[in-house]
Residue frames relative to the residue before (quaternion, step in Angstrom):
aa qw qx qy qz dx dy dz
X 1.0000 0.0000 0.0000 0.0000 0.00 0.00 0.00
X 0.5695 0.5834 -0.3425 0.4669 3.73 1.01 -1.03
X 0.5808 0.7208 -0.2294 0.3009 3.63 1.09 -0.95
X 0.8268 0.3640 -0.0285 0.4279 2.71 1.25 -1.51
X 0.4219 0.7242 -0.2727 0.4725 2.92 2.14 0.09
X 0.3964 0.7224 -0.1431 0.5483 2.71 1.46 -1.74
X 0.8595 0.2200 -0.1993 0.4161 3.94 -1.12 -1.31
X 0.6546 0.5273 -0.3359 0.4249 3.66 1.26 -0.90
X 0.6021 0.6479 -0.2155 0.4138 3.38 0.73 -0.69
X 0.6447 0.3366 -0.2465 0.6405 3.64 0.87 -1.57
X 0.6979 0.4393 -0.4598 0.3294 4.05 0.45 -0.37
X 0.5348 0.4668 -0.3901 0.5865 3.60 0.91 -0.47
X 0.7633 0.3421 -0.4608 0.2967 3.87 -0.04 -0.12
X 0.4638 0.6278 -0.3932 0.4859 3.29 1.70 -0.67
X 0.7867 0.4267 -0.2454 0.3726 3.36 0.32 -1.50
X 0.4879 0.6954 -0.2367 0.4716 4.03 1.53 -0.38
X 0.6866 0.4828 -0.1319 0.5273 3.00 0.74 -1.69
X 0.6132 0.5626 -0.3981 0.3860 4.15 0.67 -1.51
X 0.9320 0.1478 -0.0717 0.3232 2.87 0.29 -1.54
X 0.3319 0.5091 -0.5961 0.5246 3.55 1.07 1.31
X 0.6379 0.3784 -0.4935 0.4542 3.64 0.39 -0.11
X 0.5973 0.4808 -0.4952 0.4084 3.56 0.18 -0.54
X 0.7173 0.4046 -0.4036 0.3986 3.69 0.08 -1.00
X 0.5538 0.5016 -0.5269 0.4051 3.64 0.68 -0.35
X 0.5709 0.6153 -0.4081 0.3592 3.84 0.92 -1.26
X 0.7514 0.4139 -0.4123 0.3069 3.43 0.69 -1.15
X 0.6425 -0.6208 0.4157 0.1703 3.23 -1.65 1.09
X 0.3877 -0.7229 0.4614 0.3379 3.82 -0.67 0.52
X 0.5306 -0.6227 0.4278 0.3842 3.80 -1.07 0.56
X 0.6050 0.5965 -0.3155 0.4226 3.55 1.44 -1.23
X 0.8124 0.3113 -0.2585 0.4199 3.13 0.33 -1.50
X 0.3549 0.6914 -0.4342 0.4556 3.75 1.28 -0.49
X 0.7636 0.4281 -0.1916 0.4438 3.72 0.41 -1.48
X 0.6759 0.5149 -0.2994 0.4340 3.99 1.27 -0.50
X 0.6309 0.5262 -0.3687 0.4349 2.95 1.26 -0.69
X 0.5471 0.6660 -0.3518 0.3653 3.25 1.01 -1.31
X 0.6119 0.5675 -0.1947 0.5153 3.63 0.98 -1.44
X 0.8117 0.2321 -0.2700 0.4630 3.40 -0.01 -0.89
X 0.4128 0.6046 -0.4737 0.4896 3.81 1.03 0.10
X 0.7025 0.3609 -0.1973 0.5809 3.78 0.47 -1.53
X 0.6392 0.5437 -0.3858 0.3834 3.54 0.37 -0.41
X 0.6738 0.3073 -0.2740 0.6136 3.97 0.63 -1.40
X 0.5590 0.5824 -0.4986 0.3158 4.06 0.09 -0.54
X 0.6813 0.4417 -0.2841 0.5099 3.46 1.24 -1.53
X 0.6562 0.5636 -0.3349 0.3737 3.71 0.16 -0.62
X 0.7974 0.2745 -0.1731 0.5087 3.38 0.91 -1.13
X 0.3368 0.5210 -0.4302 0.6558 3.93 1.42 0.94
X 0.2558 -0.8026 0.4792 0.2464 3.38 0.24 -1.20
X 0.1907 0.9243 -0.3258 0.0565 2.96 1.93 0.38
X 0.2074 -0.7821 0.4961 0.3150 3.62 -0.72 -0.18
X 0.7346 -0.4335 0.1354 0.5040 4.05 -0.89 0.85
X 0.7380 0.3150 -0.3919 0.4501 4.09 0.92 -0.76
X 0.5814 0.5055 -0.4027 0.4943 3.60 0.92 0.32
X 0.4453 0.6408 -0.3794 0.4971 3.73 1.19 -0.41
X 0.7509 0.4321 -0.1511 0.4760 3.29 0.47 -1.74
X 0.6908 0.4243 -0.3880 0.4384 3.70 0.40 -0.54
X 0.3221 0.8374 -0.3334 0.2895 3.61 1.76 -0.72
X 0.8822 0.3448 0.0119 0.3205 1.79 -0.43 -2.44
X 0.4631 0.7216 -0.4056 0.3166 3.99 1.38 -1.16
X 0.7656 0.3843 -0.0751 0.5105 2.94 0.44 -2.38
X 0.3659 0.8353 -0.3382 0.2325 3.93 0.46 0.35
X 0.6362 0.4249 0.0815 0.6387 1.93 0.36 -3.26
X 0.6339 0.3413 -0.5886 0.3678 4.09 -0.12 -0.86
X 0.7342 0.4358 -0.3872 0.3480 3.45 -0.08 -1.43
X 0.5879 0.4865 -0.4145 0.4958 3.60 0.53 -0.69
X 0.7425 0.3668 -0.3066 0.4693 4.07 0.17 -0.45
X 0.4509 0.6369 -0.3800 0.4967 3.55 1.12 -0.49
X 0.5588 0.7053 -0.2294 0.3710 3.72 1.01 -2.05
């Protein structure tokens, strides 16, 4: 009987342990959204773009990026 305690036990920690790691994996929306920014942000700077080129940038980006 102790045995089966034993195999049940290590399976509930395996199975505990999986899927707390995954939720760490998942990605925040906020910080998701800063990076995004500072991604569109250094690209424009190091182009040298200016704000009506920014904007046309950033459009044709995010599509292609969602397209991705």
């Amino acid at each position: 009987m102790s045995k089966k305690i034993i195999v049940f036990l290590l399976v509930m920690l395996t199975c505990s342990i999986y899927t707390s790691a995954q939720k760490k994996c998942a990605p925040d929306p906020k910080m998701w959204k800063e990076i995004q920014d500072f991604k569109l942000e250094f690209l424009s700077q190091e182009m040298d773009l200016d704000k009506e080129q920014q904007k046309k940038f950033y459009e044709l980006y995010n599509e292609l990026w969602e397209k991705k």
